[in-house]
N, CA, C and O atoms as a CHARMM CRD file, in Angstrom:
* protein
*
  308
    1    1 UNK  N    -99.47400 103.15100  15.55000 PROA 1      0.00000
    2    1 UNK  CA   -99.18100 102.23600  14.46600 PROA 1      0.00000
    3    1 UNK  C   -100.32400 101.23300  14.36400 PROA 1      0.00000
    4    1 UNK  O   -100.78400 100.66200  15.35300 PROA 1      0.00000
    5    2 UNK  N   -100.62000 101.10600  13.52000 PROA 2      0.00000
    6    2 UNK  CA  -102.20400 100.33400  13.15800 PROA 2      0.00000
    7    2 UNK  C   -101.62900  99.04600  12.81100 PROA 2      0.00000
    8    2 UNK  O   -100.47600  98.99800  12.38500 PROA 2      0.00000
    9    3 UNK  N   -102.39500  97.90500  12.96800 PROA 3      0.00000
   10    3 UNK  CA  -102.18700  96.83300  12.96400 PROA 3      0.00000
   11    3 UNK  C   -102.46300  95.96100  11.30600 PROA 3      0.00000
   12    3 UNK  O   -103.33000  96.28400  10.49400 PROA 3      0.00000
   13    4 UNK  N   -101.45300  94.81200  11.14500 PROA 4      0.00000
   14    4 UNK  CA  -100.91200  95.05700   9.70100 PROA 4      0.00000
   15    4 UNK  C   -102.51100  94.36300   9.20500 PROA 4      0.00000
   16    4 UNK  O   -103.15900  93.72300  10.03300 PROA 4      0.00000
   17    5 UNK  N   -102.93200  94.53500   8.05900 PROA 5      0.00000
   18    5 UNK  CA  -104.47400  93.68700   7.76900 PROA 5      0.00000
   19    5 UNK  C   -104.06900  92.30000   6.93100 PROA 5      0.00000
   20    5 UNK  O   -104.80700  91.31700   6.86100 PROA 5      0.00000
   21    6 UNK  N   -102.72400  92.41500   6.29800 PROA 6      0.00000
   22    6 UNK  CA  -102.81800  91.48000   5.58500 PROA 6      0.00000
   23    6 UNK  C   -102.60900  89.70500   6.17200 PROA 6      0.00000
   24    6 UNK  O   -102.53800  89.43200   7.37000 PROA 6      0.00000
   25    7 UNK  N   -102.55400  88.88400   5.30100 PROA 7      0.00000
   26    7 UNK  CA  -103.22700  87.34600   5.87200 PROA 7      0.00000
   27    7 UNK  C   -101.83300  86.56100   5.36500 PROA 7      0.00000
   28    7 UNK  O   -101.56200  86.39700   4.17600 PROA 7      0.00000
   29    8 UNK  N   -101.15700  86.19000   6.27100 PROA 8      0.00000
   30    8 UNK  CA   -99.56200  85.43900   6.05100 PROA 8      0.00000
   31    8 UNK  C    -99.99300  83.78200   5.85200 PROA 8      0.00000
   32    8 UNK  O   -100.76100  83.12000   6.55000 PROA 8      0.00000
   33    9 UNK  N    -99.26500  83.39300   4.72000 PROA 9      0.00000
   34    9 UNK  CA   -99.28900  82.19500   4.71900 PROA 9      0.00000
   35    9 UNK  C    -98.62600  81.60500   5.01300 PROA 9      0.00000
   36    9 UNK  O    -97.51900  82.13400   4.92400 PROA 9      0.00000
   37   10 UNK  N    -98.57400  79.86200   5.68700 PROA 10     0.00000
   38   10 UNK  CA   -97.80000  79.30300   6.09700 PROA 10     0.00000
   39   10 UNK  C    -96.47800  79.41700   5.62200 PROA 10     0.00000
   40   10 UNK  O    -95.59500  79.58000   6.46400 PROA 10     0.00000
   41   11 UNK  N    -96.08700  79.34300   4.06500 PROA 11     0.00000
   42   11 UNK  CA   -95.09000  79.67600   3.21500 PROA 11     0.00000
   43   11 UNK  C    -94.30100  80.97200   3.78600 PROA 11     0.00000
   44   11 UNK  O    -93.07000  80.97700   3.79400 PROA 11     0.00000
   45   12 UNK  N    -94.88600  81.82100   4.15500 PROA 12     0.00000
   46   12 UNK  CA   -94.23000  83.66300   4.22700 PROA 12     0.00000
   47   12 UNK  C    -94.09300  83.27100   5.61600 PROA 12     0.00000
   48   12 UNK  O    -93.16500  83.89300   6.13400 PROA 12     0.00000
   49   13 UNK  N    -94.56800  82.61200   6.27400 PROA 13     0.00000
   50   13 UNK  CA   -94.42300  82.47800   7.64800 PROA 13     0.00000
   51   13 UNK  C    -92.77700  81.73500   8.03800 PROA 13     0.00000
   52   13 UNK  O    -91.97200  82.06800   8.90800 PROA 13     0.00000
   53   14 UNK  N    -92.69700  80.55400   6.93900 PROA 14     0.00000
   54   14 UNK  CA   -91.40900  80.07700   6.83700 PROA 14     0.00000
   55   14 UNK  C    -90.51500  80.63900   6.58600 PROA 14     0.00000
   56   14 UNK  O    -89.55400  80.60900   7.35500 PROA 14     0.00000
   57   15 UNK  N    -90.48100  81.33200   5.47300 PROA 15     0.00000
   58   15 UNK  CA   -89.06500  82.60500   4.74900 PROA 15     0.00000
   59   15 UNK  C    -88.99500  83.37000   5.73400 PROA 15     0.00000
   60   15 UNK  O    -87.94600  84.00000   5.86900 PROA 15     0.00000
   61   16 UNK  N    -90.07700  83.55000   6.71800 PROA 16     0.00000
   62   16 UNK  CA   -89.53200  84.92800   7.48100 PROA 16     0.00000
   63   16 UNK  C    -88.54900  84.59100   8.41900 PROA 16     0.00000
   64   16 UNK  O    -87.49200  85.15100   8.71100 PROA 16     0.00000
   65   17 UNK  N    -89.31200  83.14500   9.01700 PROA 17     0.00000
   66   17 UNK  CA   -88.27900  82.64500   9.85200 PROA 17     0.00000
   67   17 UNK  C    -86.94700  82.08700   9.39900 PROA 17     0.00000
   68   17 UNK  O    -85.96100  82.00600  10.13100 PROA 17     0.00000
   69   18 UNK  N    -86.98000  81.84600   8.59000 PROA 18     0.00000
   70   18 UNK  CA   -85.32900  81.17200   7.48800 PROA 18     0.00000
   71   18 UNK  C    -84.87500  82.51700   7.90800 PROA 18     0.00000
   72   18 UNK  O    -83.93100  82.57800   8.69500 PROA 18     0.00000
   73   19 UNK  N    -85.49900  83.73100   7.42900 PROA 19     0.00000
   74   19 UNK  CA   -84.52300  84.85600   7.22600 PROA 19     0.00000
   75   19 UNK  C    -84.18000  85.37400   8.64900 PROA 19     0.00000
   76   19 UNK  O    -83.25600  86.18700   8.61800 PROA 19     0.00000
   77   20 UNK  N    -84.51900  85.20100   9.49900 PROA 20     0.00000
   78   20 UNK  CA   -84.17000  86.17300  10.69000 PROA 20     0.00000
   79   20 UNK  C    -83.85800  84.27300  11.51900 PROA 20     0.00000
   80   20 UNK  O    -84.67200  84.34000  12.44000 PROA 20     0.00000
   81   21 UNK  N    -83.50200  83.49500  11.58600 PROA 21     0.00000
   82   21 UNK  CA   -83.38200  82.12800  11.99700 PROA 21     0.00000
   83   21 UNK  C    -82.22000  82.27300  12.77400 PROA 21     0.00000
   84   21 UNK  O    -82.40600  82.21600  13.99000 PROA 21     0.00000
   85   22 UNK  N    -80.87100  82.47600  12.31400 PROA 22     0.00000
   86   22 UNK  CA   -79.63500  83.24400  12.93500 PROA 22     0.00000
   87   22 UNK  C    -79.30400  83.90300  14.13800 PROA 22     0.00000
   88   22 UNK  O    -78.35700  83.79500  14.91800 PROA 22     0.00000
   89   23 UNK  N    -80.43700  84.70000  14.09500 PROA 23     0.00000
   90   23 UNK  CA   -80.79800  85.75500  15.29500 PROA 23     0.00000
   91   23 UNK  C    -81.25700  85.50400  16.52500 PROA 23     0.00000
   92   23 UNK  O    -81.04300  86.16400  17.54200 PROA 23     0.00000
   93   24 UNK  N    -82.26400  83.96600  16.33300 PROA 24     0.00000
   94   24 UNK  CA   -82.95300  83.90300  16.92200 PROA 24     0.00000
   95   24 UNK  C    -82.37900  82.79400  18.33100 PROA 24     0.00000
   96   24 UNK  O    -81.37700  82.15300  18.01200 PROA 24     0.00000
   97   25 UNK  N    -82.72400  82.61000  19.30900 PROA 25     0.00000
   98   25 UNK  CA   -81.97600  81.71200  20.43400 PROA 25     0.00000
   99   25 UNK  C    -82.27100  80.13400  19.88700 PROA 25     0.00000
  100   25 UNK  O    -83.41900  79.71600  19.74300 PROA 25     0.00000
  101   26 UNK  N    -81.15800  79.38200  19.62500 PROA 26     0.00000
  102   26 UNK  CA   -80.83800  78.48700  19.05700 PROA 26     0.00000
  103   26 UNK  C    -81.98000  77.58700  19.44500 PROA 26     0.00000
  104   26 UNK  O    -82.43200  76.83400  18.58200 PROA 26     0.00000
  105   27 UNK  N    -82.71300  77.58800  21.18300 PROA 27     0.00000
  106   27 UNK  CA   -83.55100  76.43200  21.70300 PROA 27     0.00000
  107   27 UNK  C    -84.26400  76.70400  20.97400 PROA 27     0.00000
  108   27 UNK  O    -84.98800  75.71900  21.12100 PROA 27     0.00000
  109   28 UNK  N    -84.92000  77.47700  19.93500 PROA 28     0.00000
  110   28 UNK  CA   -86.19500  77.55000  19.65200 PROA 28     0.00000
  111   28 UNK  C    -86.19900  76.75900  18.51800 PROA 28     0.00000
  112   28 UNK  O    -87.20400  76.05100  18.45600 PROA 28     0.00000
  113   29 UNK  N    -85.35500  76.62200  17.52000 PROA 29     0.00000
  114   29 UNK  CA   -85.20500  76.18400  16.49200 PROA 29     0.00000
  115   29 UNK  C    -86.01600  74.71600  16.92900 PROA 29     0.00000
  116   29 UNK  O    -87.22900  74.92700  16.93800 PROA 29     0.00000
  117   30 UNK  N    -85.78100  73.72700  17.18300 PROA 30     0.00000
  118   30 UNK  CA   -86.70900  72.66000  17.23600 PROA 30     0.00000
  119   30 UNK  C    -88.44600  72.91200  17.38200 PROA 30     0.00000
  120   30 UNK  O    -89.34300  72.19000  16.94600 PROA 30     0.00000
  121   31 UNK  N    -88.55900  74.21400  18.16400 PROA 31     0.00000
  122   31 UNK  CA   -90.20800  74.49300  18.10000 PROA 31     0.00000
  123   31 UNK  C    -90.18700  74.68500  16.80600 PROA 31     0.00000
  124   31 UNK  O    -90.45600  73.75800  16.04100 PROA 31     0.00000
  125   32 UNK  N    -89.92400  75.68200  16.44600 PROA 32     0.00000
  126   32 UNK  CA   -90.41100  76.06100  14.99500 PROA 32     0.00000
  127   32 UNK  C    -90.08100  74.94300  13.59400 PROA 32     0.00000
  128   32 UNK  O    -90.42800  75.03100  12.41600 PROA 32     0.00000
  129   33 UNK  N    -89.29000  73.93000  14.30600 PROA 33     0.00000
  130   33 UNK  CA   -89.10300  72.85800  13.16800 PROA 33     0.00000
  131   33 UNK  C    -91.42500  71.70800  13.53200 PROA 33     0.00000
  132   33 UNK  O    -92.43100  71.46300  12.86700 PROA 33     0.00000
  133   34 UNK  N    -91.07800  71.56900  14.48500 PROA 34     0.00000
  134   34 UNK  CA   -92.56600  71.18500  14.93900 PROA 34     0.00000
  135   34 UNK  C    -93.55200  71.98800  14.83700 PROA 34     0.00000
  136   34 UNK  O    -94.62800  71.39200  14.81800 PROA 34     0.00000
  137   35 UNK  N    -93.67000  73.83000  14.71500 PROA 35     0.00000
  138   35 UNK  CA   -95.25400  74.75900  14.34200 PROA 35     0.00000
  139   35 UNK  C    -95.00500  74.00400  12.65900 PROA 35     0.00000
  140   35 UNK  O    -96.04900  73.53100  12.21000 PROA 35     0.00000
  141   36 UNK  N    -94.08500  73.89700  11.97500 PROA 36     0.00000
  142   36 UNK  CA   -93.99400  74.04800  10.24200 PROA 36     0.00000
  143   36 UNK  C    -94.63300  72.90800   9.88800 PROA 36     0.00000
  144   36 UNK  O    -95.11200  72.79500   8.75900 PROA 36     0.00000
  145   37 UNK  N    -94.73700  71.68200  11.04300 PROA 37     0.00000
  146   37 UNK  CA   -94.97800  70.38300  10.48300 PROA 37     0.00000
  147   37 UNK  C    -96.64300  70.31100  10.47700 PROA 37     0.00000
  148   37 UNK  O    -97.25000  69.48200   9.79700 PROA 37     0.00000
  149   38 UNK  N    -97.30700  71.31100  11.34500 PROA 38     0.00000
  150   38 UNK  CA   -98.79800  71.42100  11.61400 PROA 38     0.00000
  151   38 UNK  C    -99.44100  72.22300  11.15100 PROA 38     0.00000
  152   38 UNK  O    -98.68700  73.19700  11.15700 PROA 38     0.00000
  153   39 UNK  N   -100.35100  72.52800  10.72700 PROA 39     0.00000
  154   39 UNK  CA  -101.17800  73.40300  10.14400 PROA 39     0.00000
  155   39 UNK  C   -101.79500  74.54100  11.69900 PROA 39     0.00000
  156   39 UNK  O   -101.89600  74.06100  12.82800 PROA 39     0.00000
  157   40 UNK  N   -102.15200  76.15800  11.34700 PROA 40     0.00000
  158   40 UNK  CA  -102.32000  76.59200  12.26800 PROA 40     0.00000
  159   40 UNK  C   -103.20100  77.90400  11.51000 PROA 40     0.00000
  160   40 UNK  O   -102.96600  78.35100  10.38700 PROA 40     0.00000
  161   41 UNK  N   -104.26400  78.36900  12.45400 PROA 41     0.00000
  162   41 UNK  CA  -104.75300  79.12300  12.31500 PROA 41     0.00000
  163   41 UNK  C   -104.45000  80.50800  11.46900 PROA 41     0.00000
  164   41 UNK  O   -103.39500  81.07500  11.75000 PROA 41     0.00000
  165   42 UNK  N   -105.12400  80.97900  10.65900 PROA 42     0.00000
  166   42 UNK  CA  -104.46600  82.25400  10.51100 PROA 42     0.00000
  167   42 UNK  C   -104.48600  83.69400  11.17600 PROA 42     0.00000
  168   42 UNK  O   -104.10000  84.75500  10.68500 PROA 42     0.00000
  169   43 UNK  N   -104.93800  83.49500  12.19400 PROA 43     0.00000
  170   43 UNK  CA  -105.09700  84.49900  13.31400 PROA 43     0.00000
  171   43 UNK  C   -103.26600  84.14600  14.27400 PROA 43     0.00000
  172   43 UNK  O   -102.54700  85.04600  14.70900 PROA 43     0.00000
  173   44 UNK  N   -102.95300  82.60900  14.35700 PROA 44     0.00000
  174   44 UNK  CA  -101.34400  82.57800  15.04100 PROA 44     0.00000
  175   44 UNK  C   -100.28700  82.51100  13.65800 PROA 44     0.00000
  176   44 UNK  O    -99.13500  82.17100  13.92700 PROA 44     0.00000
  177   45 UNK  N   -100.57100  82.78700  12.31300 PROA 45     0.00000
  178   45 UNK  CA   -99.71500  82.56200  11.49900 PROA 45     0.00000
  179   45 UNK  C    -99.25700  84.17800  11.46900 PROA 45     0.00000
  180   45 UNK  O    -98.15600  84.72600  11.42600 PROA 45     0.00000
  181   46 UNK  N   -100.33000  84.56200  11.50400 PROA 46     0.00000
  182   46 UNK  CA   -99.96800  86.55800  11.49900 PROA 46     0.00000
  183   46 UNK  C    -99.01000  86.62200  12.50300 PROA 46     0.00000
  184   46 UNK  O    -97.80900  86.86100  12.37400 PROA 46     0.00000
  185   47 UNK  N    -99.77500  86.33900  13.73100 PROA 47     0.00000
  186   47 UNK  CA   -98.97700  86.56000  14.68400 PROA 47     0.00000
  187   47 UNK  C    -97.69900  86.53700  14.76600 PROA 47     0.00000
  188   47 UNK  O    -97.02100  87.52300  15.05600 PROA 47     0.00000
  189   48 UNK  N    -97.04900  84.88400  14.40100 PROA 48     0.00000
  190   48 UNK  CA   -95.90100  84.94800  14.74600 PROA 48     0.00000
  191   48 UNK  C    -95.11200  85.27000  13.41900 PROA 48     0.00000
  192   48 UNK  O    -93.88400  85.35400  13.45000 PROA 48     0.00000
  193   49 UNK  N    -95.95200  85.48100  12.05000 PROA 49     0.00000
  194   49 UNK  CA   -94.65600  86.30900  11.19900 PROA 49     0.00000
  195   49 UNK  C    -94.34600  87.89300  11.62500 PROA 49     0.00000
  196   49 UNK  O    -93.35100  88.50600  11.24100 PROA 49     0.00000
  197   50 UNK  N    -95.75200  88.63400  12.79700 PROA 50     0.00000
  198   50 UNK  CA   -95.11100  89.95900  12.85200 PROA 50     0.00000
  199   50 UNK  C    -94.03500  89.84900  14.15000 PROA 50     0.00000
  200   50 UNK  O    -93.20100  90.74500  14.28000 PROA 50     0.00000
  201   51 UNK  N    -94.07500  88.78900  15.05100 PROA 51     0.00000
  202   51 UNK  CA   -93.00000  88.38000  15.55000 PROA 51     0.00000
  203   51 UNK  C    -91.40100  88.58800  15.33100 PROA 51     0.00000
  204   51 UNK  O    -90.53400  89.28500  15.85800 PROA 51     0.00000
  205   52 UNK  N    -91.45500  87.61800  14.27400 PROA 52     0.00000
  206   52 UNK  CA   -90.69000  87.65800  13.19700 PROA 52     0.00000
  207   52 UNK  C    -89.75700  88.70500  12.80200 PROA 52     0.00000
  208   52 UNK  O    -88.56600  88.90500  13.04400 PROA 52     0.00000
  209   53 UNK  N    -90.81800  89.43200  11.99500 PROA 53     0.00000
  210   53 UNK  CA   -90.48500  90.60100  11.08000 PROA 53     0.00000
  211   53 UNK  C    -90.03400  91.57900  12.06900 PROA 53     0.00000
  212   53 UNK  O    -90.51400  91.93700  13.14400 PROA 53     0.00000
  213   54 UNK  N    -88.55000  92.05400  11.15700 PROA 54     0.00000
  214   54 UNK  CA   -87.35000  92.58200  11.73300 PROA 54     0.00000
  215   54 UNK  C    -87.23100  92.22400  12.80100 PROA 54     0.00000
  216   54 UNK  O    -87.98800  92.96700  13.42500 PROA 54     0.00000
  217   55 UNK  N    -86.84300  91.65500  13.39300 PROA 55     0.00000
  218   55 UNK  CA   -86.76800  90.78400  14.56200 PROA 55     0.00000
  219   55 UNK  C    -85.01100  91.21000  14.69700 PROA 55     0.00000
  220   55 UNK  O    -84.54100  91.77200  15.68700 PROA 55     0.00000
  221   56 UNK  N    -84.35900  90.87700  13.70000 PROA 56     0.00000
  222   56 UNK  CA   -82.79400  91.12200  13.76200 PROA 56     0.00000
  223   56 UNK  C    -82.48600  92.79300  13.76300 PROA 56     0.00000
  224   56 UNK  O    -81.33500  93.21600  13.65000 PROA 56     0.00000
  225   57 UNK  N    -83.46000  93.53600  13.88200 PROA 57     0.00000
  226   57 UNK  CA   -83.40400  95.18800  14.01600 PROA 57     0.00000
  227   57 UNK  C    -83.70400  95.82100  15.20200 PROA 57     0.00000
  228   57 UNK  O    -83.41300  96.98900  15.45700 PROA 57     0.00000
  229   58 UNK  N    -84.51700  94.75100  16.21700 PROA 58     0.00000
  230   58 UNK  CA   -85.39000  95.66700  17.66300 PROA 58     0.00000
  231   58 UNK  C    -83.92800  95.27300  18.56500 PROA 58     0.00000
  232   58 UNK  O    -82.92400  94.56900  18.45400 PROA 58     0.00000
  233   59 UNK  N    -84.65900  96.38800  19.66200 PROA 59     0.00000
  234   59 UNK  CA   -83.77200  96.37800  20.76200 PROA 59     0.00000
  235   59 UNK  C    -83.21400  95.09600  21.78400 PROA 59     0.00000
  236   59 UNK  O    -84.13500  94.27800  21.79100 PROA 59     0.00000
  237   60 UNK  N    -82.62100  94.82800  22.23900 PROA 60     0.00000
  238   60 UNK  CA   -82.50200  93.69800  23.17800 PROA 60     0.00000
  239   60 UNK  C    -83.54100  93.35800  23.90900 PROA 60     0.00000
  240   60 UNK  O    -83.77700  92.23100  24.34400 PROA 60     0.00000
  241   61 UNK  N    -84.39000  94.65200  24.10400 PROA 61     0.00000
  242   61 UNK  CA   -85.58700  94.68600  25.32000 PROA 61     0.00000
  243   61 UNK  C    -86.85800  93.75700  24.51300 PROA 61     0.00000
  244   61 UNK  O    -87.57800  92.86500  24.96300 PROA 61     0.00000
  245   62 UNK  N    -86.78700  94.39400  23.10000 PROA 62     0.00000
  246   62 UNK  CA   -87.30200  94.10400  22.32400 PROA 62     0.00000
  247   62 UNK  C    -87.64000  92.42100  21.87300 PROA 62     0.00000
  248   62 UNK  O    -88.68400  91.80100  21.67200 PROA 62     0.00000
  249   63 UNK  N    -86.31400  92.09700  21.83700 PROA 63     0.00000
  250   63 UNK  CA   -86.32000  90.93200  21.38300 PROA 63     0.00000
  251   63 UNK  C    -86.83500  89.41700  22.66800 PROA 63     0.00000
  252   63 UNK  O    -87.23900  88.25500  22.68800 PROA 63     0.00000
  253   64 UNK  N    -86.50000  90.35800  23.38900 PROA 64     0.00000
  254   64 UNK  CA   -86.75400  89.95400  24.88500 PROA 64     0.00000
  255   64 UNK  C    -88.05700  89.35900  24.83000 PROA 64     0.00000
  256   64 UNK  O    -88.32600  88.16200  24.92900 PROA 64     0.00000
  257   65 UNK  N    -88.89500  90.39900  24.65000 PROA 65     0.00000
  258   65 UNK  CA   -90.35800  90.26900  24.56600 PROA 65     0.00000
  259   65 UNK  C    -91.20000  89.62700  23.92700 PROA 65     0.00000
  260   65 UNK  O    -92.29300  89.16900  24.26100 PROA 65     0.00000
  261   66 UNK  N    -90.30700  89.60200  22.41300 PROA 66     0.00000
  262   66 UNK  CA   -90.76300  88.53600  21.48400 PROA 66     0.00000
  263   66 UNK  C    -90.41400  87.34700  21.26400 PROA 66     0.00000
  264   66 UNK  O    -90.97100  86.61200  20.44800 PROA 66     0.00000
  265   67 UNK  N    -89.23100  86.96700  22.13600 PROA 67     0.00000
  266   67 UNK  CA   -88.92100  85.43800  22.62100 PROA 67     0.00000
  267   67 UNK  C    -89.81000  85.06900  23.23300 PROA 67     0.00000
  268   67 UNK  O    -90.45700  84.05100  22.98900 PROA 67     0.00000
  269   68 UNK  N    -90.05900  86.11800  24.46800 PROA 68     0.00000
  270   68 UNK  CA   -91.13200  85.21000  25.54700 PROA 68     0.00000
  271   68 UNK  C    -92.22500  84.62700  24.61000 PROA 68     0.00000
  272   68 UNK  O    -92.53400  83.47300  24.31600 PROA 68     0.00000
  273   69 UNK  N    -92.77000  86.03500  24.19500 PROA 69     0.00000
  274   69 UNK  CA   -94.47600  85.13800  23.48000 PROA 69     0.00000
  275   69 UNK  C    -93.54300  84.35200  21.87000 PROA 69     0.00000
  276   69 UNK  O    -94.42900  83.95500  21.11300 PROA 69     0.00000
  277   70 UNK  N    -92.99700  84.24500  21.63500 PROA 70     0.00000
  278   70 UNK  CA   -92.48800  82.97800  20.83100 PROA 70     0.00000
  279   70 UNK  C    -92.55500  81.73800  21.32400 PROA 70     0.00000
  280   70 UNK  O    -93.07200  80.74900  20.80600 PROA 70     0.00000
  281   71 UNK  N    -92.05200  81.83100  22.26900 PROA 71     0.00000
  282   71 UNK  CA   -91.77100  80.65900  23.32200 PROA 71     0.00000
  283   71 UNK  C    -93.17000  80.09800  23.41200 PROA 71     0.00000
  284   71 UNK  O    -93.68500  79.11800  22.87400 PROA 71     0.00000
  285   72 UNK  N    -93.59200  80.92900  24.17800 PROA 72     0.00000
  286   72 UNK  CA   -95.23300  81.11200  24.59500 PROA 72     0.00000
  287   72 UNK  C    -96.40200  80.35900  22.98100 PROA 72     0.00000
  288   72 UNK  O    -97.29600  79.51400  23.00300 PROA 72     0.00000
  289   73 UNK  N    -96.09300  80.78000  22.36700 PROA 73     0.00000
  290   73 UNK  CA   -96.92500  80.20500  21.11200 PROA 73     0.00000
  291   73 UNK  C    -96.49900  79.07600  20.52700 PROA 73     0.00000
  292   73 UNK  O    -97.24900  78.26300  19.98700 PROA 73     0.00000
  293   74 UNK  N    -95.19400  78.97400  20.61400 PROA 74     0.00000
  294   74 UNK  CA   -94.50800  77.76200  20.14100 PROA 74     0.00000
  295   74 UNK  C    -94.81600  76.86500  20.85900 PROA 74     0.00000
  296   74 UNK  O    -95.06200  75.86200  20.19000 PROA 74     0.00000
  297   75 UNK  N    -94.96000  76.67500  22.17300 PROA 75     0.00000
  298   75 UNK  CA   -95.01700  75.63000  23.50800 PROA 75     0.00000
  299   75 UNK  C    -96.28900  75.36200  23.04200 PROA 75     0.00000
  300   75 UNK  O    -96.52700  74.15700  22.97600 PROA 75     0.00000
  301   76 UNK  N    -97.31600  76.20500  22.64800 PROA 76     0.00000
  302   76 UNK  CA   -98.38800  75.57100  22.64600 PROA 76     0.00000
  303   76 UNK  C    -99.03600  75.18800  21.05500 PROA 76     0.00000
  304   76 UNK  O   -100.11400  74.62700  20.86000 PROA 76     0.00000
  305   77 UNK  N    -98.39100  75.49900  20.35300 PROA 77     0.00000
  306   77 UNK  CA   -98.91900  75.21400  18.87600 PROA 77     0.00000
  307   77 UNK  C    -98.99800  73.60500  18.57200 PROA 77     0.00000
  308   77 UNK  O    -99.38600  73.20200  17.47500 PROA 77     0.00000
């Protein structure tokens, strides 16, 4: 699976998270209220919308994995 080329904007970065927000472990919600308030690279905006994306569809193992580096990017954004 090839890696996606296109360039997420802060905006698409938000809807993605609104949309899968539910899903996600409640502590995080305050990080991601603090990445929205800062401006951020677009090399970590990709990142964490493919995070994101379907996020409410992967496996437990799955989601596992993408908490950590959520966590992980969020702590430091």
């Amino acid at each position: 699976m090839s890696e996606c080329k296109l360039d997420h904007s802060h905006e698409d970065v938000k809807m993605k998270y609104e949309s899968q927000a539910a899903f996600l472990p409640k502590e995080m919600q305050p990080l991601f209220k603090q990445f929205f308030e800062k401006e951020h690279s677009q090399e970590l905006l990709n990142e964490v919308f493919h995070l994101l994306k379907k996020y409410d569809l992967v496996s437990d193992d799955e989601k596992s994995v993408r908490n950590n580096r959520l966590f992980l990017v969020l702590e430091n954004a």
